[in-house]
Backbone bond lengths (Angstrom), bond angles and torsions (degrees), N, CA, C in turn:
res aa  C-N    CA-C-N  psi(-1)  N-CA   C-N-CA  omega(-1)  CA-C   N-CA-C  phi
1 X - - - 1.447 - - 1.529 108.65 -
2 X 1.466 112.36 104.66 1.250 114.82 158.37 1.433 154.52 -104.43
3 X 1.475 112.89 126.20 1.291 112.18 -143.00 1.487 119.03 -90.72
4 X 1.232 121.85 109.32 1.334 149.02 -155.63 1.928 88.81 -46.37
5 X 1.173 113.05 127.25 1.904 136.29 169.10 1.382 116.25 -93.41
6 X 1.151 138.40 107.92 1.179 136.43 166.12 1.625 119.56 -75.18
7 X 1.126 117.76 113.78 1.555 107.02 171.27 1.649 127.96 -43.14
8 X 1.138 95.02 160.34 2.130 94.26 174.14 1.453 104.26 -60.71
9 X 1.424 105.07 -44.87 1.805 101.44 -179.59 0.923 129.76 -58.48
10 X 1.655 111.86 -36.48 1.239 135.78 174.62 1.790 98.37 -63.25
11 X 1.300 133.60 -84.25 1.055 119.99 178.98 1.915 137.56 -39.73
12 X 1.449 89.43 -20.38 1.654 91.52 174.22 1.782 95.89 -76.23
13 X 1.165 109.10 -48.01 2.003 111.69 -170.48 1.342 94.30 -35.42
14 X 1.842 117.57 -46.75 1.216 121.21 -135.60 1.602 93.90 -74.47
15 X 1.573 116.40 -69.86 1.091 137.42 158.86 1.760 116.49 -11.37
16 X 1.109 108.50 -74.19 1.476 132.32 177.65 1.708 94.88 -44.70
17 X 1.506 133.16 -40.87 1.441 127.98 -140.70 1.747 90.38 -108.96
18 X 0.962 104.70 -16.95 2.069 124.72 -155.21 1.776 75.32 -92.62
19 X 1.381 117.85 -64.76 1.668 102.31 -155.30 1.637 104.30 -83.98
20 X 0.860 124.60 -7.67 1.792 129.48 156.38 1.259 110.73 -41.41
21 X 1.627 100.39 -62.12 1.668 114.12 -167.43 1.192 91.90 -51.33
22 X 1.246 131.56 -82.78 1.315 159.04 174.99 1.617 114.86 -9.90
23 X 1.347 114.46 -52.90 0.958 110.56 166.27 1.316 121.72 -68.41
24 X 1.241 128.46 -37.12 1.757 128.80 -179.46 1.024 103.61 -68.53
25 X 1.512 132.45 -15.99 1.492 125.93 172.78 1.570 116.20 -88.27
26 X 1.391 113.11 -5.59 1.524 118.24 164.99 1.598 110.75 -62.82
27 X 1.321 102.36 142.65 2.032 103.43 156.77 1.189 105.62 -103.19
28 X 1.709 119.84 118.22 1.594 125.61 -178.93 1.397 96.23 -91.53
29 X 1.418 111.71 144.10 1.437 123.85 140.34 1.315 138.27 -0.74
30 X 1.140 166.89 85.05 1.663 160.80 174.53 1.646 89.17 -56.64
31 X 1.586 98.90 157.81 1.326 106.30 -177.14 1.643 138.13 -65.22
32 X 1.684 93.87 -22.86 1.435 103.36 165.14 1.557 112.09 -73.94
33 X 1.066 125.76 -34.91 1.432 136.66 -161.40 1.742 94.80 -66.80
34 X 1.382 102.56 -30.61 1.579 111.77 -153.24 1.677 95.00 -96.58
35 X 1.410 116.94 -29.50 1.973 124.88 173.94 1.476 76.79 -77.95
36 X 0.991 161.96 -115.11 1.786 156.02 -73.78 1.670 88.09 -105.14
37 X 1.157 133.78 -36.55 1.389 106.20 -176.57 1.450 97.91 -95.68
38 X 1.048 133.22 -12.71 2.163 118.62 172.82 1.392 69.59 -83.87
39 X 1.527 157.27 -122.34 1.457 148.13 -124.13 1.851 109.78 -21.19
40 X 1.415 89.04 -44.73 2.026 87.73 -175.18 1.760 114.80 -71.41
41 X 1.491 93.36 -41.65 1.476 103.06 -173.92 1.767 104.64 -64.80
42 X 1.213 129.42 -43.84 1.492 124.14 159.61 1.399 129.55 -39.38
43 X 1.321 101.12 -52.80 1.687 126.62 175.15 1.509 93.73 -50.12
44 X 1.374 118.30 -79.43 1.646 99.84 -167.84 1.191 121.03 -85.61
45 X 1.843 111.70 3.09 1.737 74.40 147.63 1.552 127.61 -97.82
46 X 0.968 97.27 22.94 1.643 93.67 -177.65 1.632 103.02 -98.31
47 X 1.389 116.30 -5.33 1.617 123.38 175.50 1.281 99.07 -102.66
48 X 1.085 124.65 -17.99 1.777 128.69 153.35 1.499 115.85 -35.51
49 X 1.169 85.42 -89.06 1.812 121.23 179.75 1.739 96.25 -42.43
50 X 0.868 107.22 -62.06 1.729 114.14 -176.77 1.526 106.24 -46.57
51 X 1.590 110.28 -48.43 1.490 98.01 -177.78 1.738 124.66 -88.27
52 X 1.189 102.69 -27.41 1.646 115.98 164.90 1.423 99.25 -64.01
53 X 1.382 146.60 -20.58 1.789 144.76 156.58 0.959 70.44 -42.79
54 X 1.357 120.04 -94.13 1.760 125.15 -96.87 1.612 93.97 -97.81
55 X 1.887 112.93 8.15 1.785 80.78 165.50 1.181 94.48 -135.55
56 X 1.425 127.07 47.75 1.447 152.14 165.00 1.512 79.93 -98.79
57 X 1.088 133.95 -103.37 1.015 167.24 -179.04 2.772 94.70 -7.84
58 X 1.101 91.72 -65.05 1.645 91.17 174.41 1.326 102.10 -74.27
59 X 1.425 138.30 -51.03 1.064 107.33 161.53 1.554 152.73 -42.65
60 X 1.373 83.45 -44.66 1.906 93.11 155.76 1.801 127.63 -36.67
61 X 1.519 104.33 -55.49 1.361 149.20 -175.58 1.933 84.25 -60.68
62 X 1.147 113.91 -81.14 1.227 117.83 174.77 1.290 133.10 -31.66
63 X 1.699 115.19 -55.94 1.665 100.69 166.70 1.236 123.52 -89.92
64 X 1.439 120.71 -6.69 1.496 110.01 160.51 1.267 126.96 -57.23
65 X 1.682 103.22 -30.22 1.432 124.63 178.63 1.597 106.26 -54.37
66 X 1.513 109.52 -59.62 1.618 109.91 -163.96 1.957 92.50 -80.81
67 X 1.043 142.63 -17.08 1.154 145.43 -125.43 2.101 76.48 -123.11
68 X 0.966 122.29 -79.51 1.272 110.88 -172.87 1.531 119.46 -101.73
69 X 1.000 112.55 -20.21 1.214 121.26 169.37 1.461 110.35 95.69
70 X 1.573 136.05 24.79 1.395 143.44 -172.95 2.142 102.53 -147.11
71 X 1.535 71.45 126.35 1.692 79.46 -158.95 1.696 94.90 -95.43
């Protein structure tokens, strides 16, 4: 019993022809859909960043506190 080999070429065609399909079977974004979710995804990270500051920032405050004892 011999077991049928696909070439590399053969497997890139295959590959290459498989994620085509694949993609036309995706539903993409419309362009507003695609501004309002990068607008949101910015938005929180910038309320991210803002809150990882500000408890970078008391923590700091904090071990200097136990660490020297002058706040």
């Amino acid at each position: 019993m011999e077991k049928h080999r696909e070439s590399l070429i053969g497997k890139i065609r295959r590959f290459t022809v498989d994620t085509v399909a694949e993609m036309k079977r995706c539903t993409w974004p419309n362009h507003r859909e695609l501004l309002e979710s990068t607008i949101l995804v910015v938005v929180v990270m910038l309320l991210l960043a803002c809150f990882v500051a500000g408890v970078d920032k008391v923590a700091i405050h904090a071990i200097r506190f136990v660490t020297t004892g002058n706040f």
